[in-house]
N, CA, C and O atoms as CSV, one atom per row, in Angstrom:
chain,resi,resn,atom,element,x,y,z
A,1,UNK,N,N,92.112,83.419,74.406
A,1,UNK,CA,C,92.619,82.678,75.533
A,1,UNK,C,C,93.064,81.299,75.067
A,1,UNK,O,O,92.500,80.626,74.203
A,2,UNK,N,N,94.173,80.965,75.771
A,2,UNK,CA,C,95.118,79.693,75.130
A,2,UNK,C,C,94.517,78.472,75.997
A,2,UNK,O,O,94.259,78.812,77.152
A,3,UNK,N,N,94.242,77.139,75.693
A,3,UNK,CA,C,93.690,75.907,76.725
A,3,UNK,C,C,95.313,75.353,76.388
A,3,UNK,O,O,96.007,75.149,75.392
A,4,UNK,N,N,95.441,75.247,77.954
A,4,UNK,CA,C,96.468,74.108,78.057
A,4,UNK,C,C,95.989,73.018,78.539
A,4,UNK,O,O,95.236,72.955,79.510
A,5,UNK,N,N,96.558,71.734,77.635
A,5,UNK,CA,C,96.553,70.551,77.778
A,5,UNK,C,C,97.033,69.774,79.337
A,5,UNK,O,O,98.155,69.516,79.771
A,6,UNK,N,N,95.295,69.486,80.081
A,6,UNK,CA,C,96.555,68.663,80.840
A,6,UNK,C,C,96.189,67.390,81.042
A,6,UNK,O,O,95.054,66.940,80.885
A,7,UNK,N,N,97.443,66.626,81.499
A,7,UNK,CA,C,97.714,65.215,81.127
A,7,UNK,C,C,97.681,64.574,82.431
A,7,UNK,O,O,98.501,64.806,83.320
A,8,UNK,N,N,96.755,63.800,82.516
A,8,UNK,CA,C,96.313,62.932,83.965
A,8,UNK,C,C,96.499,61.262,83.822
A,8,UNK,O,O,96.380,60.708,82.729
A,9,UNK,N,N,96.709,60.759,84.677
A,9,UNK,CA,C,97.249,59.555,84.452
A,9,UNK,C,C,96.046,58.891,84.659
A,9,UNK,O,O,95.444,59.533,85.519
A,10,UNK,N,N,95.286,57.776,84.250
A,10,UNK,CA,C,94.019,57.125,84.036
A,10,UNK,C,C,94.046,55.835,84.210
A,10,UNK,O,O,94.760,55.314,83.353
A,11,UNK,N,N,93.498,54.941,85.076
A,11,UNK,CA,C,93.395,53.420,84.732
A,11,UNK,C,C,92.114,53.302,84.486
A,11,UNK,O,O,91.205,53.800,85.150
A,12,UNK,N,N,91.956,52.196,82.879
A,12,UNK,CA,C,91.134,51.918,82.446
A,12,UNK,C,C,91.013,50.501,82.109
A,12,UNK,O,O,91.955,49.728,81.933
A,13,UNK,N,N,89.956,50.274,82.047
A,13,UNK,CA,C,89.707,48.824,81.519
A,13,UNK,C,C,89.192,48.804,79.920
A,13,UNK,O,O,88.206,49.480,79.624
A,14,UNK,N,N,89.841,48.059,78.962
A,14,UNK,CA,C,89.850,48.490,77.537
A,14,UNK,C,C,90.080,47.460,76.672
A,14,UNK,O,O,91.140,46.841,76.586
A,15,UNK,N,N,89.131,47.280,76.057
A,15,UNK,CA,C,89.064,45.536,75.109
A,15,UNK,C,C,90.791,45.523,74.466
A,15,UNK,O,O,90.981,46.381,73.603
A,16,UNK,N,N,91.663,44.892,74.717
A,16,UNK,CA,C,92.995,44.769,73.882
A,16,UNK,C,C,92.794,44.489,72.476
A,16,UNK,O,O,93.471,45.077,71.633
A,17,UNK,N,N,91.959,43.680,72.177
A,17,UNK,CA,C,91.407,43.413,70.711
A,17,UNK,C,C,90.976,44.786,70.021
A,17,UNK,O,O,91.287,45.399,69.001
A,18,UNK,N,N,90.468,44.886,70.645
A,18,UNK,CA,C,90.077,46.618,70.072
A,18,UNK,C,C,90.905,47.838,70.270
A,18,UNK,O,O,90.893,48.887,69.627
A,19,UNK,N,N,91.558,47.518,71.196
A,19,UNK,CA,C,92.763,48.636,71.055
A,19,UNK,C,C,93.984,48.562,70.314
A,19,UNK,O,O,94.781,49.465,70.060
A,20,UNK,N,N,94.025,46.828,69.873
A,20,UNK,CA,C,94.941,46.404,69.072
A,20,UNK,C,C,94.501,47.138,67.491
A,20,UNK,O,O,95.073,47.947,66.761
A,21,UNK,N,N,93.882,46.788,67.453
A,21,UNK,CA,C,93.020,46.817,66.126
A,21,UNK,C,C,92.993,48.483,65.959
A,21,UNK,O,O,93.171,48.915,64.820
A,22,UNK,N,N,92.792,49.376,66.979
A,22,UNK,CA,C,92.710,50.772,66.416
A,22,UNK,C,C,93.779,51.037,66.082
A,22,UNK,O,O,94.069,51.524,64.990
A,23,UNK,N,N,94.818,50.659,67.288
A,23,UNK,CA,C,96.925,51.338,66.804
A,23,UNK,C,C,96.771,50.462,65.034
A,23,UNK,O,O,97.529,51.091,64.295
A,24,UNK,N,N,96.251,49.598,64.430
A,24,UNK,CA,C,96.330,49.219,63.662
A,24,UNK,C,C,95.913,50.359,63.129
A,24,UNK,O,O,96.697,51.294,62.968
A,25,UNK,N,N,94.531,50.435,62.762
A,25,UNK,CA,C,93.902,51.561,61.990
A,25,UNK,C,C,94.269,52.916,62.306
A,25,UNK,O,O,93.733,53.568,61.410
A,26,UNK,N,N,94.704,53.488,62.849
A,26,UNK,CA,C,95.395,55.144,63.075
A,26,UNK,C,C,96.693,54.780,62.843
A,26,UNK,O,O,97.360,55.814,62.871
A,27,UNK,N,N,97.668,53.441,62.542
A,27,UNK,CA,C,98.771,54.495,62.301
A,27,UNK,C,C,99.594,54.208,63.574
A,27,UNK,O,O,100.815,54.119,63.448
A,28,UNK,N,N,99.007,54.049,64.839
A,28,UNK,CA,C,99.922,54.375,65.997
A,28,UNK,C,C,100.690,53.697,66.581
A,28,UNK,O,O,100.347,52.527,66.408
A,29,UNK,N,N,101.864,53.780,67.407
A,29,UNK,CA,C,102.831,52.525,67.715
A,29,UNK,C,C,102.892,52.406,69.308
A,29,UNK,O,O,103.491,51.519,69.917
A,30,UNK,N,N,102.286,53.284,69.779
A,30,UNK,CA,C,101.776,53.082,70.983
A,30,UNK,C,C,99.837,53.285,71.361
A,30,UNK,O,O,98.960,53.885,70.740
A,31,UNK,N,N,99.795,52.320,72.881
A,31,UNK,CA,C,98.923,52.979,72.908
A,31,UNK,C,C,98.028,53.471,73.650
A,31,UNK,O,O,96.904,53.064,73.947
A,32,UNK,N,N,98.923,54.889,74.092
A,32,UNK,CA,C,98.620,55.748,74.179
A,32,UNK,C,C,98.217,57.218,73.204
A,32,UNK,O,O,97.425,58.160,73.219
A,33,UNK,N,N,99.260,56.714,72.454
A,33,UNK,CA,C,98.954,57.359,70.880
A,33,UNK,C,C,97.420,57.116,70.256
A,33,UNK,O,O,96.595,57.984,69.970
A,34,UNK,N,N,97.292,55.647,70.135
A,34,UNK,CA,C,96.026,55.520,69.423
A,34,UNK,C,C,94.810,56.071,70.313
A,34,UNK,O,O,94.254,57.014,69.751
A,35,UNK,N,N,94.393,55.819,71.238
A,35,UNK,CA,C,93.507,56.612,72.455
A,35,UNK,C,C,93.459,58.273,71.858
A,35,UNK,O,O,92.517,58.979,71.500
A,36,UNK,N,N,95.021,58.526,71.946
A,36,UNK,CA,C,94.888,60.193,71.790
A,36,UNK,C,C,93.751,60.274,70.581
A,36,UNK,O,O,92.558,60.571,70.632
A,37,UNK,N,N,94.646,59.872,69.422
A,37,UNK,CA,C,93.996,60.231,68.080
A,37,UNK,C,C,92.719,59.544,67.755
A,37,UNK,O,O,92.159,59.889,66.714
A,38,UNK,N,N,92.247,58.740,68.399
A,38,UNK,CA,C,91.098,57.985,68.605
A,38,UNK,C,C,90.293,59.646,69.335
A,38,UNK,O,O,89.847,60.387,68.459
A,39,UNK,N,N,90.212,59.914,70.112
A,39,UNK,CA,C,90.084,61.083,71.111
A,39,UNK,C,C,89.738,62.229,69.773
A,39,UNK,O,O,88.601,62.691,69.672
A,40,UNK,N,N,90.626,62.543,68.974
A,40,UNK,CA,C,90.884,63.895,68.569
A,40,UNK,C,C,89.987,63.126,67.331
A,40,UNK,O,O,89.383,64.104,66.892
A,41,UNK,N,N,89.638,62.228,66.691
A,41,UNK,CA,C,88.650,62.129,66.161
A,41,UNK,C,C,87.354,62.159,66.354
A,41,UNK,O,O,86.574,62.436,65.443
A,42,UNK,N,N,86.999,61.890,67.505
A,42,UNK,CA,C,85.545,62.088,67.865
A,42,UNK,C,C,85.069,63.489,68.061
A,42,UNK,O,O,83.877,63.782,67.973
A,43,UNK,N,N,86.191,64.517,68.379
A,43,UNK,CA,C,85.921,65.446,69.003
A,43,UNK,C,C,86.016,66.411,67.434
A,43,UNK,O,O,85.580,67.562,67.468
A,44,UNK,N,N,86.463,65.989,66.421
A,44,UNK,CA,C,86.617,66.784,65.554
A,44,UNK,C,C,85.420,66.293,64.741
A,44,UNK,O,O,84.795,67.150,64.117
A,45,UNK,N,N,84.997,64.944,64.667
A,45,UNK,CA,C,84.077,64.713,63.746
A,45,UNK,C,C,82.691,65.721,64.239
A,45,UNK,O,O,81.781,66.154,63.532
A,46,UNK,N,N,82.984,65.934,66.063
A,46,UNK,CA,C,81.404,66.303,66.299
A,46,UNK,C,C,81.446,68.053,65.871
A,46,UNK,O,O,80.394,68.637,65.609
A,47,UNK,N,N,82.523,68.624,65.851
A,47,UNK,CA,C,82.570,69.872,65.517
A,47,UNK,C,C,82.548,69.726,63.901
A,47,UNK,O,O,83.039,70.714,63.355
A,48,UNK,N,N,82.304,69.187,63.423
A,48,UNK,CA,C,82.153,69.295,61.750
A,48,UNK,C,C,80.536,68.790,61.738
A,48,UNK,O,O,79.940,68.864,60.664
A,49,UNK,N,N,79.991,68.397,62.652
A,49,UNK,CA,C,79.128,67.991,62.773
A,49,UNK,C,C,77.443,68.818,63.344
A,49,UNK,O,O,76.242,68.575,63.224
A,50,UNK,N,N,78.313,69.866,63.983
A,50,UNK,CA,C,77.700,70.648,64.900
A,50,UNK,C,C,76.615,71.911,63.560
A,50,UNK,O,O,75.387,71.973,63.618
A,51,UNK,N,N,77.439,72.712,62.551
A,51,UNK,CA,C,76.893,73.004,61.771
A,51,UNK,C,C,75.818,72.556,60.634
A,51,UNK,O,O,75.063,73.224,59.927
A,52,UNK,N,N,76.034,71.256,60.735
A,52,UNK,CA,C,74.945,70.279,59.697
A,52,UNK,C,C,74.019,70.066,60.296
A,52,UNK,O,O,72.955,70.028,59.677
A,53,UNK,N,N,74.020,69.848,61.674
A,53,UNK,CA,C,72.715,70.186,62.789
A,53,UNK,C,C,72.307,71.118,63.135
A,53,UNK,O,O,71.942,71.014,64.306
A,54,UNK,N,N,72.110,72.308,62.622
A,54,UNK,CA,C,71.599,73.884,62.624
A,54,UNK,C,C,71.442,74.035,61.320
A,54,UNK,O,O,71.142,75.221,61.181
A,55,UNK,N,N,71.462,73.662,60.559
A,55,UNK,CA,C,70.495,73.539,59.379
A,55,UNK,C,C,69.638,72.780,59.030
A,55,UNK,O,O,68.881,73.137,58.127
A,56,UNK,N,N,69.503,71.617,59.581
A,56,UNK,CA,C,68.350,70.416,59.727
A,56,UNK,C,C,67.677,70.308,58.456
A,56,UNK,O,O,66.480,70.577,58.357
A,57,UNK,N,N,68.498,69.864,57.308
A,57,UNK,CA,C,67.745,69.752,56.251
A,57,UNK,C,C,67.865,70.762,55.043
A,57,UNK,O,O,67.762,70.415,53.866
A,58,UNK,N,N,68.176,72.509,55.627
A,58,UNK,CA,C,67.530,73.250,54.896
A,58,UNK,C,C,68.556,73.545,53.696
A,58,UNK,O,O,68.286,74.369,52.822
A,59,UNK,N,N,69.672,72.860,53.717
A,59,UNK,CA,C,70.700,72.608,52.453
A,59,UNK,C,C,70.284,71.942,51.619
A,59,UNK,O,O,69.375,71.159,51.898
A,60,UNK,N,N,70.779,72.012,50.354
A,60,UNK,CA,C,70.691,71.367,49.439
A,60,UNK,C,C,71.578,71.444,48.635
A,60,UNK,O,O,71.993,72.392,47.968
A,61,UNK,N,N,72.191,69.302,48.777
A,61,UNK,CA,C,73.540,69.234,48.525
A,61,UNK,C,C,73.375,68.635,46.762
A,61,UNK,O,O,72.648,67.913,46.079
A,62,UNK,N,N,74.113,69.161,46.694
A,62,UNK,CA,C,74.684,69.095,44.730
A,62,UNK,C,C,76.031,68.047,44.719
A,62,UNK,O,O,77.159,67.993,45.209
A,63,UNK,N,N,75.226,67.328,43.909
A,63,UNK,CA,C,76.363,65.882,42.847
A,63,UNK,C,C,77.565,66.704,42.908
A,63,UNK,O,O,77.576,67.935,42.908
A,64,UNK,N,N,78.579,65.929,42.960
A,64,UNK,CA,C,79.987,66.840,41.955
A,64,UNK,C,C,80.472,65.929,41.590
A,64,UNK,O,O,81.079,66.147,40.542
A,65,UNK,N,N,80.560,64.511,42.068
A,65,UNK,CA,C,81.177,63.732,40.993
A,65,UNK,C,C,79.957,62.571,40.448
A,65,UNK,O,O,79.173,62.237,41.337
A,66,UNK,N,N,79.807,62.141,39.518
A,66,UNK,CA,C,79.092,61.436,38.773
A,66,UNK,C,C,79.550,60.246,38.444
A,66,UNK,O,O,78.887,59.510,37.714
């Protein structure tokens, strides 16, 4: 099953300093852009995240670079 995206219009209240500062750090030239990809990072870090928390420990991670 396919999720379609949908797009709602939002008023927010949002430090400009800090939103300045992210379109800085992502890259973005709007911002609405930076929000997005601001967005699609949290949500991807927690799904990379989700498997390292169902092992709680029981890995054992190996050097590879020295």
């Amino acid at each position: 099953m396919r999720h379609r995206a949908t797009i709602r219009h939002t008023h927010l209240q949002l430090n400009q300093a800090k939103l300045t500062r992210a379109k800085t750090v992502l890259g973005a030239k709007m911002e609405t852009d930076a929000i997005e990809r601001a967005l699609a990072l949290v949500v991807e870090e927690h799904m990379l995240d989700q498997p390292l928390k169902r092992v709680k420990g029981r890995m054992q991670l190996q050097k590879v670079f020295r």
